[in-house]
C-alpha positions in Angstrom: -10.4 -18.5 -31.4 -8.1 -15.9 -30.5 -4.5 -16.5 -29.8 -3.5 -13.6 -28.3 -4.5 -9.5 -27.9 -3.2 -6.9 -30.2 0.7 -7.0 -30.9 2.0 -3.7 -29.0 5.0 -2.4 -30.0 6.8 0.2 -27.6 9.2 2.5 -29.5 11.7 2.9 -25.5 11.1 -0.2 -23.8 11.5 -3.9 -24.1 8.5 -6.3 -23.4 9.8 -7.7 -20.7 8.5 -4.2 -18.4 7.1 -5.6 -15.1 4.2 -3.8 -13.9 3.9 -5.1 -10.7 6.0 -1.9 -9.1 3.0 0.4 -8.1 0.6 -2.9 -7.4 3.0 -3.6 -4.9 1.8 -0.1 -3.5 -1.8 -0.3 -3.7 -1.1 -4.3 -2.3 0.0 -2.9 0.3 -2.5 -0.4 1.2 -5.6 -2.7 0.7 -4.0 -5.9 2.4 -0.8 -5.8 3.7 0.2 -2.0 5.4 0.8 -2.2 8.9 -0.9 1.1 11.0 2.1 1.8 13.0 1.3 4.6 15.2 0.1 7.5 13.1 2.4 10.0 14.8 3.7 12.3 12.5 3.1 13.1 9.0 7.3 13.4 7.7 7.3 10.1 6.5 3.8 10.2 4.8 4.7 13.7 3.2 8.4 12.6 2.2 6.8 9.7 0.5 4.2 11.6 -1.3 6.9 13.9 -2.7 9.2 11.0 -3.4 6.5 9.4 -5.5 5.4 13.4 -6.9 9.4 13.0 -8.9 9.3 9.8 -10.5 5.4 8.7 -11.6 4.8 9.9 -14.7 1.6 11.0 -15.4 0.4 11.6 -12.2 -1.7 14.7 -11.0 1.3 16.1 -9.6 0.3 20.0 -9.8 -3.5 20.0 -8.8 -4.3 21.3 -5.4 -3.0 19.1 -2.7 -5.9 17.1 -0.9 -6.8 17.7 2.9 -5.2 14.9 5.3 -7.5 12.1 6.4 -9.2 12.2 10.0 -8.9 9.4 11.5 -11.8 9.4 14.1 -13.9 10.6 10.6 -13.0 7.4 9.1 -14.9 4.9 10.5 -14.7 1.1 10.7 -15.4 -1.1 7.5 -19.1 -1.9 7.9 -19.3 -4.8 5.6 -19.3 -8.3 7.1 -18.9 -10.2 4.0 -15.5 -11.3 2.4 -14.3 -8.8 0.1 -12.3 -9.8 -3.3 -10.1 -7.3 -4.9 -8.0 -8.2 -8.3 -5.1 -6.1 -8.8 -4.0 -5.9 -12.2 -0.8 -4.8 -13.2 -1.4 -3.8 -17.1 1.9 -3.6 -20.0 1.0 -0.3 -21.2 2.9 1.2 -24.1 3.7 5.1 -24.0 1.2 5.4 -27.1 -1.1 3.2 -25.2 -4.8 3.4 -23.7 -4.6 1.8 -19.8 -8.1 0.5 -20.5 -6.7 -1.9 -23.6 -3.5 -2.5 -22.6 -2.7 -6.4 -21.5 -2.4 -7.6 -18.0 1.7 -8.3 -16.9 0.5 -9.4 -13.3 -2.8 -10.9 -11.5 -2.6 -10.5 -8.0 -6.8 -11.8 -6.6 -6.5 -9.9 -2.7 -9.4 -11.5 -0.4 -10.0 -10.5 3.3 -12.6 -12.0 5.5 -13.7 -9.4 8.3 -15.4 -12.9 9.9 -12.9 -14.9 10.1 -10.1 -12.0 10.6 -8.1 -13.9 7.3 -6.4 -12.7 4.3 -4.6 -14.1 0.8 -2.9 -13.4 -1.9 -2.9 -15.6 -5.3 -0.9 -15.3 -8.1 -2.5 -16.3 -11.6 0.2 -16.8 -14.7 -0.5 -14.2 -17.5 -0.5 -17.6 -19.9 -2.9 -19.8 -18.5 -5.6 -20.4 -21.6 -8.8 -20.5 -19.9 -12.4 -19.4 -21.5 -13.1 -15.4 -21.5 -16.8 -14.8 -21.2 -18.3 -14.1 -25.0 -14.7 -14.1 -26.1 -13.6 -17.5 -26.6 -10.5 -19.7 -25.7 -7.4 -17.1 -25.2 -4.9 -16.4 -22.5 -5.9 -15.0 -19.4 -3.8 -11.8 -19.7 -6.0 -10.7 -22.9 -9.4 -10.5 -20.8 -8.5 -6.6 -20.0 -7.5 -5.9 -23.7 -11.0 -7.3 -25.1 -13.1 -5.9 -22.3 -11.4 -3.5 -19.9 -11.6 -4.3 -16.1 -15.4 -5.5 -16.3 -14.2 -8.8 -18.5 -11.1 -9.0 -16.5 -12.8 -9.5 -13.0 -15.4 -12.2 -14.8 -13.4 -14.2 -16.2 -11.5 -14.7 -12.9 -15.2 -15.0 -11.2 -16.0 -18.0 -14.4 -12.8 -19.6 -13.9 -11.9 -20.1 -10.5 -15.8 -19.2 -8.8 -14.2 -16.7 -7.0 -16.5 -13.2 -6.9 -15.1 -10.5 -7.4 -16.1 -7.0 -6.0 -13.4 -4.4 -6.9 -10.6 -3.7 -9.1 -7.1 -1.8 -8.8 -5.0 -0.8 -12.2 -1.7 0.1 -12.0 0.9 0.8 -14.3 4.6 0.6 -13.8 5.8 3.3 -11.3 7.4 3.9 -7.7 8.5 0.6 -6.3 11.9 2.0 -6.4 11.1 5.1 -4.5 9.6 3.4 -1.8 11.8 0.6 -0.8 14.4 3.5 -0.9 12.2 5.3 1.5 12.3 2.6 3.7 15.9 1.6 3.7 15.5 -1.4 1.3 14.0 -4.4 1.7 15.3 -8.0 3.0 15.0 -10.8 1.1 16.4 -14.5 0.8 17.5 -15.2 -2.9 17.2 -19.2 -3.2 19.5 -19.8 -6.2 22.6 -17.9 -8.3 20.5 -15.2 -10.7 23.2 -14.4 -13.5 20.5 -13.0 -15.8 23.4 -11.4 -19.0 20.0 -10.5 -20.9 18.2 -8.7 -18.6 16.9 -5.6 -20.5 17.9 -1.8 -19.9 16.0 1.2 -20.7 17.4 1.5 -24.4 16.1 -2.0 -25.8 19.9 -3.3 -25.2 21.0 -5.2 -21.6 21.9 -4.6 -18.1 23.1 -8.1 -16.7 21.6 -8.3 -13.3 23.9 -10.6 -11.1 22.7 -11.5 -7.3 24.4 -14.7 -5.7 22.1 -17.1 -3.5 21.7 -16.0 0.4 20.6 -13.0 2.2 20.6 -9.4 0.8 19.1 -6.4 1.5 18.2 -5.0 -1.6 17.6 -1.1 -2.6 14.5 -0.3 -4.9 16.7 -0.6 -8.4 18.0 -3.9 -7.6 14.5 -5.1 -5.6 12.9 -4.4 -9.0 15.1 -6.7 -11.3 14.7 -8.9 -8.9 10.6 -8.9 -9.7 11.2 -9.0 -13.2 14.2 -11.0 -14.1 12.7 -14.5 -15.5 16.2 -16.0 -17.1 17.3 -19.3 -15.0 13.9 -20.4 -14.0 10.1 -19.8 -15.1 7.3 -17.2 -14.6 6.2 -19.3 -11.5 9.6 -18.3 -9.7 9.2 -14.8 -10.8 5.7 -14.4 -9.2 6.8 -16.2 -6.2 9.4 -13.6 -6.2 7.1 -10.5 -5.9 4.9 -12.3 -3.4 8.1 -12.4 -1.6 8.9 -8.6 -1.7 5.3 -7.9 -0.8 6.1 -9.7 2.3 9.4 -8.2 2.7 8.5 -5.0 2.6 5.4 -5.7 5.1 7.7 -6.5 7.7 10.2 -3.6 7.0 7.1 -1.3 7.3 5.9 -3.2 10.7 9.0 -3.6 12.6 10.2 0.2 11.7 8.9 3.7 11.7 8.9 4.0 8.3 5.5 3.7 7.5 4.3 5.8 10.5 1.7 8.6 9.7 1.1 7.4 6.3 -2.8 6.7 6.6 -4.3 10.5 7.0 -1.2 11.5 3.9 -3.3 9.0 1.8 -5.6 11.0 -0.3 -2.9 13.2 -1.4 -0.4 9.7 -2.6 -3.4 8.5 -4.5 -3.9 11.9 -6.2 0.3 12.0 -6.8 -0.3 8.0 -8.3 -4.0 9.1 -9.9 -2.0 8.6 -13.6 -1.1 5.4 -13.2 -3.2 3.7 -10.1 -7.0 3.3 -11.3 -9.5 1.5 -9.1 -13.1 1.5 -8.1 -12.9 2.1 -4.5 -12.5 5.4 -2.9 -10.0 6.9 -0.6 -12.1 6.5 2.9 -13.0 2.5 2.2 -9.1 1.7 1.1 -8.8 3.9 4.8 -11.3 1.3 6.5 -9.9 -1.5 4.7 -6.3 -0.9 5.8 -7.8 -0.1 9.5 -9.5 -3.5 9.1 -6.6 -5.9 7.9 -3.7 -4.2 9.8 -3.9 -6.6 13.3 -4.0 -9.9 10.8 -1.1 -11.3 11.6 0.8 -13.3 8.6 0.1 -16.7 9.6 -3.2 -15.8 8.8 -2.5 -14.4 5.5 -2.5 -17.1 2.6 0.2 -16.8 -0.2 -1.0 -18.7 -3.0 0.5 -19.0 -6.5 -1.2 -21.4 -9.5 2.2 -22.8 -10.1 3.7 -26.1 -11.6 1.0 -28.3 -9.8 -2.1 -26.3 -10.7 -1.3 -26.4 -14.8 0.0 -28.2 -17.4 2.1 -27.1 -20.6 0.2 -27.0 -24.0 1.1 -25.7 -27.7 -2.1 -24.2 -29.4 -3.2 -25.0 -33.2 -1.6 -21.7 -34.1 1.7 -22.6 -32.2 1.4 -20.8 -29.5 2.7 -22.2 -25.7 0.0 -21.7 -23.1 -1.4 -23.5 -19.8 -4.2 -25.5 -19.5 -5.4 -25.5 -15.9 -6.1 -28.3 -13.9 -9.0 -28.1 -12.6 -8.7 -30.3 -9.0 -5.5 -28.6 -8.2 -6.6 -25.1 -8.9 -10.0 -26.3 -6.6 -7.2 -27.1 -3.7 -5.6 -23.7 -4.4 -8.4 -21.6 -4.0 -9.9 -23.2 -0.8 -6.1 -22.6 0.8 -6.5 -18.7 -0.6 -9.8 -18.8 1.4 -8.7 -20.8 4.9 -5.2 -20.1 5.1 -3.3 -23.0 7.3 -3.4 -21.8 10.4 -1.0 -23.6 13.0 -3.7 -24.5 16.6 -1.6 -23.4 19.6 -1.4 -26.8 21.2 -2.7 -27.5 24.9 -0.5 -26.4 28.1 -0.4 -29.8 28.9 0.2 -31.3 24.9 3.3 -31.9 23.0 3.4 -29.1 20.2 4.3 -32.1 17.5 3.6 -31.3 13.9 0.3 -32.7 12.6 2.8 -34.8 10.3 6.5 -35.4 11.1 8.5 -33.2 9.2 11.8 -34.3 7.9 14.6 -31.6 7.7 18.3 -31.3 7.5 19.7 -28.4 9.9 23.1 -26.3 8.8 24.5 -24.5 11.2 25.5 -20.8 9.1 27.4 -19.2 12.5 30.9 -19.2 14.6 28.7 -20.6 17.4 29.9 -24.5 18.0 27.3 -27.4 18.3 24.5 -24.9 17.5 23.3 -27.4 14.8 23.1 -30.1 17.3 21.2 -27.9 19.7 18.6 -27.2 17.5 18.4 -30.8 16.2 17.8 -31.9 20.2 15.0 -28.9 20.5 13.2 -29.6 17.1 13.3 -33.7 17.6 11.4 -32.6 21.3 8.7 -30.5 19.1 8.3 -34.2 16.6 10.2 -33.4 14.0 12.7 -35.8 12.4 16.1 -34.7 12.1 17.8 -36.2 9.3 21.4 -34.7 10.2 23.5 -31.5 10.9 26.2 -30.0 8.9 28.4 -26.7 8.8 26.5 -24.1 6.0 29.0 -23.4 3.3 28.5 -19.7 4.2 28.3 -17.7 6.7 24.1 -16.6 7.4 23.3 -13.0 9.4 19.9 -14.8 9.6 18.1 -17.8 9.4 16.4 -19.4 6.5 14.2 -22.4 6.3 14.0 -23.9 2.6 10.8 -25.3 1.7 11.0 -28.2 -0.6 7.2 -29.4 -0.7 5.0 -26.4 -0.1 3.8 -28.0 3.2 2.6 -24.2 4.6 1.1 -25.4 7.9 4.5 -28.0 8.5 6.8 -24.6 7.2 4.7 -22.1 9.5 5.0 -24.6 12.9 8.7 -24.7 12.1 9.3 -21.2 11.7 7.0 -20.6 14.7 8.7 -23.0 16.9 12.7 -21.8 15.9 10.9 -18.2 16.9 12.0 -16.8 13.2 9.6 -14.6 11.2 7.7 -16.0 8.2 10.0 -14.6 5.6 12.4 -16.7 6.9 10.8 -19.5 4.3 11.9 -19.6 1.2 10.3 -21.6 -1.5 12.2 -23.8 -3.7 9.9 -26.5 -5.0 11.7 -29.8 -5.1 9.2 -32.9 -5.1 11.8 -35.6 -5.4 13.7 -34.6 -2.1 13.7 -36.8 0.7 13.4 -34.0 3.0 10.9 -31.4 3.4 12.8 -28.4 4.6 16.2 -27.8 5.2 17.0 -25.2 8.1 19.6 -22.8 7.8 20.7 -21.4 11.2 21.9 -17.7 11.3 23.2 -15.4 13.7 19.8 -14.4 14.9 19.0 -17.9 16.0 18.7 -17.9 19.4 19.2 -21.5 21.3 16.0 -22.9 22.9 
C-alpha cells in the first residue's frame, strides 16, 4: 500500500504554501458571487488588470477576450443537482499541475430544485481507498491519476457524483480582497504563530489577537494558512470563513458590480493557474443561477473532529480513518442545508430546541445585556446570564460551541445580525451552546 505521493521538494518555498487563494476565486464565481447590478465595467477591468500583475503564468499577453452579453447568456438549463470539486493542488515551480498533490478539497453542490447550495471541506489526510490504487491519503488521488481519479474517489467515498472539476494553484487572493477593501472577519482565539513561513524558507511570525478585524489580502492569507495553535480542522474552517466574508463584502458593496460580462477576459488572465472543465458561458449561467440563494440556504460543512478518528499507519505515518455514520450525517447536511421555517403569524418563533446561551454586553450602552436577555427568553431561548465583554465589540458575534446550525441560524436571525456573525469554536463539554457577544451594531428589539 502506498503511504503517500512523490516527495516534492521546492527549491523557494516552504511546504506549508496554501493553495486555497485562487479557489477562493473560482468559489466564488461558481457558488458564492453575488450579481450586483452589472453597471459598469471599472471594477471588472481594474480587477482583471489587478490579477494580469501578480499570477504568474497566466495568459497575460494574448489578445484580450470580447465582454460577455448578458441577454446571450442564457439561463442554466439543467434541472439536476450539479457537483463541482475544487481542488487546490501544492505545485512546485519545477512541477506538472496535473501530478502535483491536492493542499485543499472544497466538494461545491447547487440544486436548481430546491434553490440550495454547500460547501464541504474534506482534510488532505483522511486515508480512505483510491479506486485501483489502494489504501493512501486522500490528497494523493490527483498525483496517481490527475483530476479523473480525484473526482472518483470522492464519488467511492462519500457516494457523492461528481460532474466537474476546478484546479487552481496558488495566486490572487491578495489582490482581490485589496480590491475590495479587505474582508471582515471574527478571529475566535489569540494566533501567535512565531513559525509561520516567509518567502525565503525562514519565518514571518503572524500575530492577530481574538475579536473583530478587517483584514487586507496579505494578512487574510496567513490567516488561511497559519495551522500553529490548533489543527487543520480550524484552518479549513478558517477559509470557509473568508469565503463567506468576502461574499458579503461583495453583496453589500459595489465592488463586485460589472464583473460577470469582464469574465472571459479574468479567466484568460488566471488560464496558468485556474484549470477546469467547464466553460466560460455555463460558470456565466451558473453564477446567474446561485446568485438569489440566500446564505441560510447555503450549507458549510467541514469533515472535522466528529467525522474521523486519528490513526498511525504500519509505516508510521499519522492519517484519519473516517467514520463512516458521521461522515453519512455530514453529507446529507451538505445536501439539505438547515433551513430555519418562518413560524406562523399567529405562533411563538421558539427554537425547535431551547438553546442555552450566555449574553455579553461588548458596548457603552447600559442594560443592553439585559435587554436582549428579556427579547431572546420571549423567542424560547434560555438565558443563562449577562455580563460586561472584556472588550469593547464594533459588532456582534455569536460563538458556537456545539455546531447546532439550525439553533445558530434562528439566533442570528432573530438578534437581526448577518450569518458571519457565528463563529465556530467547537467546545462539546460546555454547558452552553452559544454565547452572544453584543456590539455596537446591535440594535434593541
Amino acid at each position: 500500500m502506498r503511504e503517500n505521493g512523490p516527495n516534492f521538494v521546492s527549491p523557494r518555498r516552504p511546504r506549508r504554501v496554501n493553495t486555497f487563494v485562487v479557489l477562493i476565486v473560482v468559489g466564488l464565481a461558481l457558488l458564492v458571487l453575488p450579481a450586483a447590478g452589472f453597471v459598469a465595467l471599472r471594477v471588472a477591468g481594474d480587477l482583471t488588470q489587478r490579477m494580469q500583475q501578480v499570477v504568474g503564468g497566466g495568459n497575460v499577453n494574448a489578445t484580450p477576450l470580447a465582454p460577455l452579453s448578458l441577454p446571450d447568456i442564457g439561463l442554466w438549463q439543467g434541472q439536476d443537482r450539479i457537483t463541482i470539486l475544487l481542488l487546490g493542488i501544492d505545485q512546485r515551480p519545477e512541477e506538472d499541475a496535473t501530478t502535483a498533490r491536492t493542499d485543499t478539497l472544497i466538494v461545491l453542490t447547487l440544486d436548481p430544485q430546491t434553490d440550495t447550495a454547500g460547501m464541504m471541506s474534506i482534510p488532505r489526510d483522511l486515508y480512505v481507498p483510491l479506486p485501483d490504487h489502494g489504501q493512501d491519503r486522500i490528497n494523493t488521488a490527483h498525483v496517481y491519476g490527475g483530476t479523473d481519479l480525484a473526482k472518483r474517489t470522492v464519488e467511492y467515498n462519500f457516494g457523492i457524483p461528481v460532474q466537474h472539476y476546478a484546479r487552481v494553484n496558488f495566486a490572487a487572493l491578495t489582490s482581490l480582497i485589496d480590491l475590495v477593501g479587505g474582508v471582515e472577519i471574527y478571529n475566535e482565539q489569540d494566533i501567535n504563530d512565531q513559525s509561520y513561513p516567509d518567502d525565503n524558507n525562514g519565518y514571518a511570525p503572524f500575530v492577530l489577537p481574538a475579536g473583530w478585524h478587517t483584514l487586507d489580502g496579505a494578512t487574510a492569507l496567513k490567516y488561511a494558512r497559519t495551522r500553529h495553535g490548533d489543527s487543520d480542522f480550524q484552518r479549513v474552517r478558517r477559509q470557509q470563513q473568508i469565503i463567506m466574508a468576502l461574499r458579503e463584502k461583495l453583496r453589500t458593496t459595489d465592488a463586485a458590480t460589472k464583473i460577470l460580462p469582464q469574465l472571459p477576459q479574468i479567466l484568460q488572465t488566471l488560464s496558468g493557474v485556474v484549470q477546469t472543465d467547464l466553460n466560460t458561458v455555463e460558470i456565466a449561467q451558473l453564477i446567474l443561477l446561485a446568485k438569489d440563494i440566500p446564505d441560510e440556504r447555503i450549507a458549510r460543512v467541514v469533515l472535522d473532529e466528529t467525522a474521523v478518528q486519528p490513526w498511525t499507519t504500519p509505516q508510521g505515518g499519522s492519517v484519519l480513518i473516517p467514520v463512516r455514520e458521521r461522515v453519512r450525517e455530514l453529507r446529507e447536511q451538505l445536501f439539505n442545508p438547515a433551513i430555519a421555517q418562518p413560524a406562523a403569524p399567529s405562533a411563538p418563533s421558539a427554537p425547535a430546541e431551547p438553546g442555552r446561551i450566555q449574553i455579553q454586553n461588548g458596548t457603552q450602552q447600559l442594560g443592553l445585556a439585559a435587554s436582549a436577555k428579556a427579547y431572546l427568553e420571549s423567542k424560547g431561548f434560555v438565558v443563562e446570564g449577562v455580563a460586561d465583554a472584556p472588550q469593547a465589540y464594533q459588532r456582534t458575534v455569536i460563538v458556537d460551541y456545539k455546531g447546532k446550525q439550525q439553533l445558530m441560524r434562528q439566533l442570528a436571525n432573530d438578534l437581526d445580525v448577518p450569518l458571519t456573525s457565528i463563529a465556530t469554536v467547537p467546545d462539546p463539554n460546555n454547558p452552553l451552546d452559544a454565547l452572544v457577544i453584543l456590539g455596537d451594531d446591535y440594535v434593541p428589539k
